[in-house]
PyMOL Python script that loads the backbone (N, CA, C, O; Angstrom):
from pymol import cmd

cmd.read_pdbstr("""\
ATOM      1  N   UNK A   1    -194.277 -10.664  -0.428  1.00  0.00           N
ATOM      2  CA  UNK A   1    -192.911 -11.100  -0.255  1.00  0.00           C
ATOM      3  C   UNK A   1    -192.801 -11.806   1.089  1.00  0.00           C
ATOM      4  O   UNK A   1    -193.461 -11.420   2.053  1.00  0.00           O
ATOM      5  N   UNK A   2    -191.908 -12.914   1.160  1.00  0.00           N
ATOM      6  CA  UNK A   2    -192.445 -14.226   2.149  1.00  0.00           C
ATOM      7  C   UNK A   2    -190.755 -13.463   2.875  1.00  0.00           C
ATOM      8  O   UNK A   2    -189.717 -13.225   2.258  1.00  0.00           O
ATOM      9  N   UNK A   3    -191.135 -13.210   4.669  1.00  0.00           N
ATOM     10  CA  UNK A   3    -189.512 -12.813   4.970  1.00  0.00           C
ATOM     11  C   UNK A   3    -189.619 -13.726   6.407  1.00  0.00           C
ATOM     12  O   UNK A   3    -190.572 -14.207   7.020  1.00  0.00           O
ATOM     13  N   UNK A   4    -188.016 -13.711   6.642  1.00  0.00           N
ATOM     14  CA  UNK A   4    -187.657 -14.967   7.330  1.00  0.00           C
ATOM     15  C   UNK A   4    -186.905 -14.220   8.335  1.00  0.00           C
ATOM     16  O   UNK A   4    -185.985 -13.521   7.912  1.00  0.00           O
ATOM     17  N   UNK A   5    -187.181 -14.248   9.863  1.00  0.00           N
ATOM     18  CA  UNK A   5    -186.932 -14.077  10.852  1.00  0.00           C
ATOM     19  C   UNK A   5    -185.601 -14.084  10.637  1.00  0.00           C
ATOM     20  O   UNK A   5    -185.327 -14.798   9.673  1.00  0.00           O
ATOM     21  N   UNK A   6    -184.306 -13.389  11.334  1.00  0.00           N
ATOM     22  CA  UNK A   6    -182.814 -13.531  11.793  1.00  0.00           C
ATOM     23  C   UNK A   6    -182.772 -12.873  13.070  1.00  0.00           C
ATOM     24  O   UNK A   6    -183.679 -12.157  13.494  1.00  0.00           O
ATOM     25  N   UNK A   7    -181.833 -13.099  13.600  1.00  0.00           N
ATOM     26  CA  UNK A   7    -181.314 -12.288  14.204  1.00  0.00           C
ATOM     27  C   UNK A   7    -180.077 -11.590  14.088  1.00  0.00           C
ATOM     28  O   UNK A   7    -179.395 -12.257  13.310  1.00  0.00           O
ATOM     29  N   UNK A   8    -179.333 -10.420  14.526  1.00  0.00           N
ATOM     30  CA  UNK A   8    -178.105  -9.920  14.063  1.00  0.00           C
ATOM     31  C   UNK A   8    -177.594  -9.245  15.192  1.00  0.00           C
ATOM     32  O   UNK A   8    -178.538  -8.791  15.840  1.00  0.00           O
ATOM     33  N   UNK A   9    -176.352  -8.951  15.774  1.00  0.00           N
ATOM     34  CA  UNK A   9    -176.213  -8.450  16.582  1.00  0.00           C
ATOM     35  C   UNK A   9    -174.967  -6.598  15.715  1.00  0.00           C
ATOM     36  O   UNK A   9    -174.150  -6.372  14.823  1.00  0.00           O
ATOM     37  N   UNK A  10    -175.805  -5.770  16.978  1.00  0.00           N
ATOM     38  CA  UNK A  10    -175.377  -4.207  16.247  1.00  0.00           C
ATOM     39  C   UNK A  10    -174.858  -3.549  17.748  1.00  0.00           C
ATOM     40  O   UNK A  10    -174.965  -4.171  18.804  1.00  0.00           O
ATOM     41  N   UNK A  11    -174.211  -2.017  17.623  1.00  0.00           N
ATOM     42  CA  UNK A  11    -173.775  -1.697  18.583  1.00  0.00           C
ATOM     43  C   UNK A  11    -174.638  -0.884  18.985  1.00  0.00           C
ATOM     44  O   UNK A  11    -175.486  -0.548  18.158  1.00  0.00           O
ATOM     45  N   UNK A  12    -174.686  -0.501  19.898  1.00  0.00           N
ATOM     46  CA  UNK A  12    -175.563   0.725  20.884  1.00  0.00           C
ATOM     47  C   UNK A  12    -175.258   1.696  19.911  1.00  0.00           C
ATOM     48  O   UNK A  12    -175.852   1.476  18.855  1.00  0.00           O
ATOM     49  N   UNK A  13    -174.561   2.661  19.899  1.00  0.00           N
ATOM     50  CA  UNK A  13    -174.462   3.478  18.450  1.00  0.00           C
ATOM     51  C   UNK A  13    -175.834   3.363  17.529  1.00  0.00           C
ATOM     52  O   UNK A  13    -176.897   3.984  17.512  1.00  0.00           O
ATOM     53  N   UNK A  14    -175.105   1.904  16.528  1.00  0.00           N
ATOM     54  CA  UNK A  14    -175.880   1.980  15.452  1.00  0.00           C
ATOM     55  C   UNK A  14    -177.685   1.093  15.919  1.00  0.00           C
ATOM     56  O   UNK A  14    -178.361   0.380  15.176  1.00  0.00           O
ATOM     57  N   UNK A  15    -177.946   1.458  17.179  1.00  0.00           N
ATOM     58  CA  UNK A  15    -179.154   0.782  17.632  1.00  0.00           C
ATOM     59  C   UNK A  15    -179.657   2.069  17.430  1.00  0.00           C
ATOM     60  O   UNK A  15    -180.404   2.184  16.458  1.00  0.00           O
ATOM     61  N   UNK A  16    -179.394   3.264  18.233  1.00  0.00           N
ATOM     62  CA  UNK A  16    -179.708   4.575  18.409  1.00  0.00           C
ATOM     63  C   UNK A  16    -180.001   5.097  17.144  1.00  0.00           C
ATOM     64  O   UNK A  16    -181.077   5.678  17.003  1.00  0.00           O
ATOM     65  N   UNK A  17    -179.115   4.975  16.055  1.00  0.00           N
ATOM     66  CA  UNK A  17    -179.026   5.479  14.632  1.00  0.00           C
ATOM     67  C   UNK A  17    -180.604   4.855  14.223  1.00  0.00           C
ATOM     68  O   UNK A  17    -181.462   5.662  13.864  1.00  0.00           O
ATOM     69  N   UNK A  18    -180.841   3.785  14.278  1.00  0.00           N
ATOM     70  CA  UNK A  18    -181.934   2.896  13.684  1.00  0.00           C
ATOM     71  C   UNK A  18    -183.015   3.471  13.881  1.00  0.00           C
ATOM     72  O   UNK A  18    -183.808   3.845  13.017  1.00  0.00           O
ATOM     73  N   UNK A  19    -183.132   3.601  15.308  1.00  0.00           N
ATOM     74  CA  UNK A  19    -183.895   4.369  16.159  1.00  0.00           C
ATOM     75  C   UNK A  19    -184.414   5.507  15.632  1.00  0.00           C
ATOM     76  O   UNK A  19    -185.387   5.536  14.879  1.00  0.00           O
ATOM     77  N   UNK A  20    -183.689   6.603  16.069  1.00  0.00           N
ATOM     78  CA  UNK A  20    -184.330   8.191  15.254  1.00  0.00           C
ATOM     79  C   UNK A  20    -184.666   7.548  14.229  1.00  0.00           C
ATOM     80  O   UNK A  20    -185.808   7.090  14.251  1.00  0.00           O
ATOM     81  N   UNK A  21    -183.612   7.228  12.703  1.00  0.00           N
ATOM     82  CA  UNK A  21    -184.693   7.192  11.307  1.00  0.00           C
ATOM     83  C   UNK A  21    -185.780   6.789  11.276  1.00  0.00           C
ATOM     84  O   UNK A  21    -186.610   7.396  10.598  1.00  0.00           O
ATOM     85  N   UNK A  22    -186.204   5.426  12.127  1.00  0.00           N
ATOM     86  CA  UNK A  22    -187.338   4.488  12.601  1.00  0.00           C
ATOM     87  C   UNK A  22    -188.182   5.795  12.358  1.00  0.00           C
ATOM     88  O   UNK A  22    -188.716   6.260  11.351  1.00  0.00           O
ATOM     89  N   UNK A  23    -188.110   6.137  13.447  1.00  0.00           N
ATOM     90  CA  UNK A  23    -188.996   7.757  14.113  1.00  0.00           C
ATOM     91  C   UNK A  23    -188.905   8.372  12.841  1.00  0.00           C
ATOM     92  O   UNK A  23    -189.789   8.156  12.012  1.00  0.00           O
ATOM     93  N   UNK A  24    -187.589   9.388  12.487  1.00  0.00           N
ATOM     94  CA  UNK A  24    -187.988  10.241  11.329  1.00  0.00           C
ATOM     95  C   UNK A  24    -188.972   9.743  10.142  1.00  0.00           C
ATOM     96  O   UNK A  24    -190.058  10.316  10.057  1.00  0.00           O
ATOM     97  N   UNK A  25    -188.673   8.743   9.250  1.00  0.00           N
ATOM     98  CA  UNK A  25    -189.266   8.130   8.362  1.00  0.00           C
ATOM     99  C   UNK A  25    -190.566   7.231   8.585  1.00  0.00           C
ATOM    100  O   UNK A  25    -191.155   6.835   7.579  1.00  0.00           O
ATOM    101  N   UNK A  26    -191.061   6.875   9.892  1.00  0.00           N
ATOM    102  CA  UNK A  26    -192.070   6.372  10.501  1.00  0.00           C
ATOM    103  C   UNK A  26    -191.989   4.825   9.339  1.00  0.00           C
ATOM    104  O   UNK A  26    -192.785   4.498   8.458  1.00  0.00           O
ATOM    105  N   UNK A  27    -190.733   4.151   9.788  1.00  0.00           N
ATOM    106  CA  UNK A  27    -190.367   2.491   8.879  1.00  0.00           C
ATOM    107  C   UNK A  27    -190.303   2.003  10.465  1.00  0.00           C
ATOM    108  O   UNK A  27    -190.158   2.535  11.565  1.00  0.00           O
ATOM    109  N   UNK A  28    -190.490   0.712   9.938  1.00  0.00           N
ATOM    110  CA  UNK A  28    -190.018  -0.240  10.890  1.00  0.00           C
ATOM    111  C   UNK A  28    -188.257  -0.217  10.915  1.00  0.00           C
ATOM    112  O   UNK A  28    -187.806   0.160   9.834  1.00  0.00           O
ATOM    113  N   UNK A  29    -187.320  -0.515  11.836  1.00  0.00           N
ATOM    114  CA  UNK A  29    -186.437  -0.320  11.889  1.00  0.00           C
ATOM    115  C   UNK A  29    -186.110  -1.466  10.572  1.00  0.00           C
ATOM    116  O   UNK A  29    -185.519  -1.141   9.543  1.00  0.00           O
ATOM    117  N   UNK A  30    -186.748  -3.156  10.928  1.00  0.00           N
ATOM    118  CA  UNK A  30    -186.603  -4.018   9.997  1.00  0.00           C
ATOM    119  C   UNK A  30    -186.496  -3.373   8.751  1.00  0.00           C
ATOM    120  O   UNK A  30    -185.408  -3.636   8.239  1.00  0.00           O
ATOM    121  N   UNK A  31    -187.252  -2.573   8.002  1.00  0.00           N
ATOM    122  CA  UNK A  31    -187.257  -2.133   6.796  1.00  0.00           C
ATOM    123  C   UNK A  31    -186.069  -1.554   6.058  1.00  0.00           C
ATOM    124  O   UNK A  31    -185.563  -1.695   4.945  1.00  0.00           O
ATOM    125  N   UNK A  32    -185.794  -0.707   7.358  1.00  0.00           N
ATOM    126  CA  UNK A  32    -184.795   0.146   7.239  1.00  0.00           C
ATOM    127  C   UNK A  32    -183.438  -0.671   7.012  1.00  0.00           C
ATOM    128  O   UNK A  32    -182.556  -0.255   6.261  1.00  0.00           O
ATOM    129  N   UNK A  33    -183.325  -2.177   7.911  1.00  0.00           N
ATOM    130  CA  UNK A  33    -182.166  -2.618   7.691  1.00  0.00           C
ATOM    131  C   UNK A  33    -182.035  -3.567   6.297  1.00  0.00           C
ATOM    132  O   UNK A  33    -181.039  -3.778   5.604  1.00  0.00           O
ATOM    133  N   UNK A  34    -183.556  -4.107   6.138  1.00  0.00           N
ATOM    134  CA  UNK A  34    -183.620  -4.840   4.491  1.00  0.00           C
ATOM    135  C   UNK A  34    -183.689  -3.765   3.013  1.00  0.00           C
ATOM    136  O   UNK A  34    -183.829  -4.141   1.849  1.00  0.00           O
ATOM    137  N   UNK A  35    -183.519  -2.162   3.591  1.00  0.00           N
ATOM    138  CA  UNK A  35    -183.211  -1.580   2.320  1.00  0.00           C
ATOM    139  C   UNK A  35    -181.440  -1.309   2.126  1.00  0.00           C
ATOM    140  O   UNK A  35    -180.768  -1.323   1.094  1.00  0.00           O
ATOM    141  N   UNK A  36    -181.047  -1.075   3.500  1.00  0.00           N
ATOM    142  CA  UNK A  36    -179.813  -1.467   3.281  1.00  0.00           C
ATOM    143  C   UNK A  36    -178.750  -2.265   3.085  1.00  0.00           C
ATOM    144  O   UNK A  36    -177.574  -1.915   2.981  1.00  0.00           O
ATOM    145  N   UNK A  37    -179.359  -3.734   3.021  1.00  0.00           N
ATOM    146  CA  UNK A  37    -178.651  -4.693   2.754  1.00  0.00           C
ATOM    147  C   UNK A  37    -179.174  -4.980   1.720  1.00  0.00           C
ATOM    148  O   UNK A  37    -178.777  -6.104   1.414  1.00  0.00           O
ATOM    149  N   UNK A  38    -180.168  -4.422   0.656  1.00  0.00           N
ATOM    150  CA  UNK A  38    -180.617  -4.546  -0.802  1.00  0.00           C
ATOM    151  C   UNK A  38    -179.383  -3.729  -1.107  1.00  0.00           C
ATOM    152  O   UNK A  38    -178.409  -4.216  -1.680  1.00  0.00           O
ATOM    153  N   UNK A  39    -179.476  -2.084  -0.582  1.00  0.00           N
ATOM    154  CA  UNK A  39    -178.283  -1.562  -1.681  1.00  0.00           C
ATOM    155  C   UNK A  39    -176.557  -1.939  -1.135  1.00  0.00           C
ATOM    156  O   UNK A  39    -175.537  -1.406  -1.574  1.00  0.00           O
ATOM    157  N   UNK A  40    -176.645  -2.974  -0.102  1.00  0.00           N
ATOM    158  CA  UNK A  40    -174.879  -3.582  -0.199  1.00  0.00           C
ATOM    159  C   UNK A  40    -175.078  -4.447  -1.740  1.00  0.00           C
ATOM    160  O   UNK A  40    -174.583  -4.171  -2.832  1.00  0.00           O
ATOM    161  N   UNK A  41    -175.950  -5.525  -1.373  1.00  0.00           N
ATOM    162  CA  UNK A  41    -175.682  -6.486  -2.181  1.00  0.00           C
ATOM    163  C   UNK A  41    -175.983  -5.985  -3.637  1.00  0.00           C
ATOM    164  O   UNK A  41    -175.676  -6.861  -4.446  1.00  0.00           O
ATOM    165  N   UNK A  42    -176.426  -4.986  -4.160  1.00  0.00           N
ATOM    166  CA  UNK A  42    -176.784  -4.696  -5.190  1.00  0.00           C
ATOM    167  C   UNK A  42    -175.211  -4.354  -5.858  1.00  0.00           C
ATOM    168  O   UNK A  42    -174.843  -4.739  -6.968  1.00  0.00           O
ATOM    169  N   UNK A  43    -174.295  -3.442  -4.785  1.00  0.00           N
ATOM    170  CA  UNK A  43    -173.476  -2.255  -4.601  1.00  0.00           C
ATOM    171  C   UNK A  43    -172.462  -2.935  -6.316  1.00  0.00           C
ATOM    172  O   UNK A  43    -172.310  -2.382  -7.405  1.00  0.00           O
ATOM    173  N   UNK A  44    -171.948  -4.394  -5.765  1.00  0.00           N
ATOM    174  CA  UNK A  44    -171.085  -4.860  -6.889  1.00  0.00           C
ATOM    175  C   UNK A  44    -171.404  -6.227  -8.135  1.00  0.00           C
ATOM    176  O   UNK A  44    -170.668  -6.846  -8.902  1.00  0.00           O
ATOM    177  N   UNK A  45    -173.295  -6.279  -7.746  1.00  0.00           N
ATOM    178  CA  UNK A  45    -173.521  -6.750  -8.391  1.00  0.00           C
ATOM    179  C   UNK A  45    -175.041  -6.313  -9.430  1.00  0.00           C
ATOM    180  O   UNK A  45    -176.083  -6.116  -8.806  1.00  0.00           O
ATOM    181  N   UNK A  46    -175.056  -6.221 -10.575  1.00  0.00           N
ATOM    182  CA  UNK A  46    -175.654  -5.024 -11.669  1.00  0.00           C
ATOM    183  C   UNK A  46    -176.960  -6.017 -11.510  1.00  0.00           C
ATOM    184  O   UNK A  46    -178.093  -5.537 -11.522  1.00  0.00           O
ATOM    185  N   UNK A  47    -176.705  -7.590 -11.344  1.00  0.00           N
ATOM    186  CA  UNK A  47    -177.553  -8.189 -11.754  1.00  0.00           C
ATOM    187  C   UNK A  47    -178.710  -8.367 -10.106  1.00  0.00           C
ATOM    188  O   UNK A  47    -179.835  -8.854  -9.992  1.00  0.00           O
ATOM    189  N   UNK A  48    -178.097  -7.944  -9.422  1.00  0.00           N
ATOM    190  CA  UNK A  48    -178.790  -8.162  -8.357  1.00  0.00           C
ATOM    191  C   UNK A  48    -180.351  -7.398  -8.184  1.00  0.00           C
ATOM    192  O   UNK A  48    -179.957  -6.246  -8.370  1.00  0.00           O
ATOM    193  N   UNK A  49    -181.294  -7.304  -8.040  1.00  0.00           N
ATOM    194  CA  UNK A  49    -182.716  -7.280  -7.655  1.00  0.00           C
ATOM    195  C   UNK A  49    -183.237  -7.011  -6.736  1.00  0.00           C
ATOM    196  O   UNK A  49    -184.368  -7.492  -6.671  1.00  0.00           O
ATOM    197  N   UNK A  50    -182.909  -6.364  -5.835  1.00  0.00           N
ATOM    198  CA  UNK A  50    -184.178  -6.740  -4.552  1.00  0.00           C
ATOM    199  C   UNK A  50    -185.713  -6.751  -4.890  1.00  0.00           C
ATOM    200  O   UNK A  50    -186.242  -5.950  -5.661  1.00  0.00           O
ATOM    201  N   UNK A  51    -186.364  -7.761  -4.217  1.00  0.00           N
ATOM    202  CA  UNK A  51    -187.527  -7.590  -4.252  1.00  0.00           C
ATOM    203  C   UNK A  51    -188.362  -6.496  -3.753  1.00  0.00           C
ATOM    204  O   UNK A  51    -188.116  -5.948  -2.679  1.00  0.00           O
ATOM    205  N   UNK A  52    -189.389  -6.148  -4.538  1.00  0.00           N
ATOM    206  CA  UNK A  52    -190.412  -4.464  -3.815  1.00  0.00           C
ATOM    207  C   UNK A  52    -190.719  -5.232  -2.846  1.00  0.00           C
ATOM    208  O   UNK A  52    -190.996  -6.400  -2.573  1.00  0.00           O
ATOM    209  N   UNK A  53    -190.578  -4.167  -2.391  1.00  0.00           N
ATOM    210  CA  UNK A  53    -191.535  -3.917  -0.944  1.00  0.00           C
ATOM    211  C   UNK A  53    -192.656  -3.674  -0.525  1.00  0.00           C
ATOM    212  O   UNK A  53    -193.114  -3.527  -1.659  1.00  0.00           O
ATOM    213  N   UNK A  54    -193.507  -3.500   0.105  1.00  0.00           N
ATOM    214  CA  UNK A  54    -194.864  -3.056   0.116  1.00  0.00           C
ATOM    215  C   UNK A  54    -194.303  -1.941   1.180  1.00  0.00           C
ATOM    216  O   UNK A  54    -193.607  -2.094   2.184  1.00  0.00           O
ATOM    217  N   UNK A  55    -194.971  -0.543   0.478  1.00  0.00           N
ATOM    218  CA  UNK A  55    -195.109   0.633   1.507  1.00  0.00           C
ATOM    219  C   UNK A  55    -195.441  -0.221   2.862  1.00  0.00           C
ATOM    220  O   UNK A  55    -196.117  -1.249   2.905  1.00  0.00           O
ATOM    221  N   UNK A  56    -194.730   0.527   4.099  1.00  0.00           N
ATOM    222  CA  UNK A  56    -194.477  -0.080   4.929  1.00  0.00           C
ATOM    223  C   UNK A  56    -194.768   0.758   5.708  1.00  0.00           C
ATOM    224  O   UNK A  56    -194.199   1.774   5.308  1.00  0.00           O
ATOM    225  N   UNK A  57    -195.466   1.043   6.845  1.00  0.00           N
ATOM    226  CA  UNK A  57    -195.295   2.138   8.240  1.00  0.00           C
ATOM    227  C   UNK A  57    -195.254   1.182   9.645  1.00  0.00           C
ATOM    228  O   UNK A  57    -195.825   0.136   9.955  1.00  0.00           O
ATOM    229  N   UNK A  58    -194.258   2.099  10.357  1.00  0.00           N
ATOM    230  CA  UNK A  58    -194.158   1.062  11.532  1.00  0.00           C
ATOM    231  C   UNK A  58    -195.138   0.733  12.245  1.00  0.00           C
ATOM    232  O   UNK A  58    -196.038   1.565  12.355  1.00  0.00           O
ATOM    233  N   UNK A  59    -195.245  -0.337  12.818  1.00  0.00           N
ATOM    234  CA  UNK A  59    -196.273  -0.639  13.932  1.00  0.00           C
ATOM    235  C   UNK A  59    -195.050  -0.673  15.625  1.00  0.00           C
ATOM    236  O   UNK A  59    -193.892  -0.758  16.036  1.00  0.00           O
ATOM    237  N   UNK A  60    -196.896  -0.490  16.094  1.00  0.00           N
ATOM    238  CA  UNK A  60    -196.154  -0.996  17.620  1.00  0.00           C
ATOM    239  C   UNK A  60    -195.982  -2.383  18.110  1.00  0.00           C
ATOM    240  O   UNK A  60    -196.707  -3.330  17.803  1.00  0.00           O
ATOM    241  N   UNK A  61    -194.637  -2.427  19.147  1.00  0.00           N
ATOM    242  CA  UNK A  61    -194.477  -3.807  19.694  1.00  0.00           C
ATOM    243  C   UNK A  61    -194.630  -3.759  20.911  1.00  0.00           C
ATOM    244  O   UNK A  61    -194.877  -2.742  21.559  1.00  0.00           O
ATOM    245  N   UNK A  62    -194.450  -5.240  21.466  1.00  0.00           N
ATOM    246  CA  UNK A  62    -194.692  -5.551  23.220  1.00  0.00           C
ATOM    247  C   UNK A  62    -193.019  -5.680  23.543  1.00  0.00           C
ATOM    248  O   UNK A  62    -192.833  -5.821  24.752  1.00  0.00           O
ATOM    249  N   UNK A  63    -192.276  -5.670  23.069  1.00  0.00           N
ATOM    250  CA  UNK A  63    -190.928  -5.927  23.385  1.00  0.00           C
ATOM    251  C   UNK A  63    -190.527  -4.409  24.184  1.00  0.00           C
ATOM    252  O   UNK A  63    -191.261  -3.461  23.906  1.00  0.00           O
ATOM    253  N   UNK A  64    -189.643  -4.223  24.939  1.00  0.00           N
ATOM    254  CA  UNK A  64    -189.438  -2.910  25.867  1.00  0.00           C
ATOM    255  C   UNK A  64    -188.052  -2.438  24.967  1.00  0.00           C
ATOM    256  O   UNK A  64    -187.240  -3.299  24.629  1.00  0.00           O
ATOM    257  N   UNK A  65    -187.914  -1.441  24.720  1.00  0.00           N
ATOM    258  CA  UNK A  65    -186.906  -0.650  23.735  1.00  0.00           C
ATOM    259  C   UNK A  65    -185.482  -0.175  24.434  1.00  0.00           C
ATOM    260  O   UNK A  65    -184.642   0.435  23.773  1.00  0.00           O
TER     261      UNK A  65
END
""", "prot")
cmd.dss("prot")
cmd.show_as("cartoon", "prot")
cmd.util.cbc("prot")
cmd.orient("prot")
């Protein structure tokens, strides 16, 4: 599955939130936010799809947290 860079802006709150699950579930936070915007867009439409995913475990970055 071919994915395309964005950026989005979130609050300290829901950065923190991202965070722990990141940790609990050992996902990339990314993952975490493309399964939840599969089940918005799915939410009112039957026909909607997301594409699978490939099992995913986080890696490390050079960016400072």
């Amino acid at each position: 599955m071919r994915k395309e860079r964005t950026n989005i802006y979130i609050t300290e709150r829901q950065k923190k939130q991202l965070e722990k699950r990141s940790e609990e579930e050992d996902l990339p936070m990314a993952e975490i936010i493309r399964r939840a915007l599969d089940t918005y867009l799915a939410w009112d439409d039957p026909a909607y799809q997301p594409t699978p995913s490939m099992p995913q475990t986080r890696k490390s970055h050079s960016s400072p947290g």
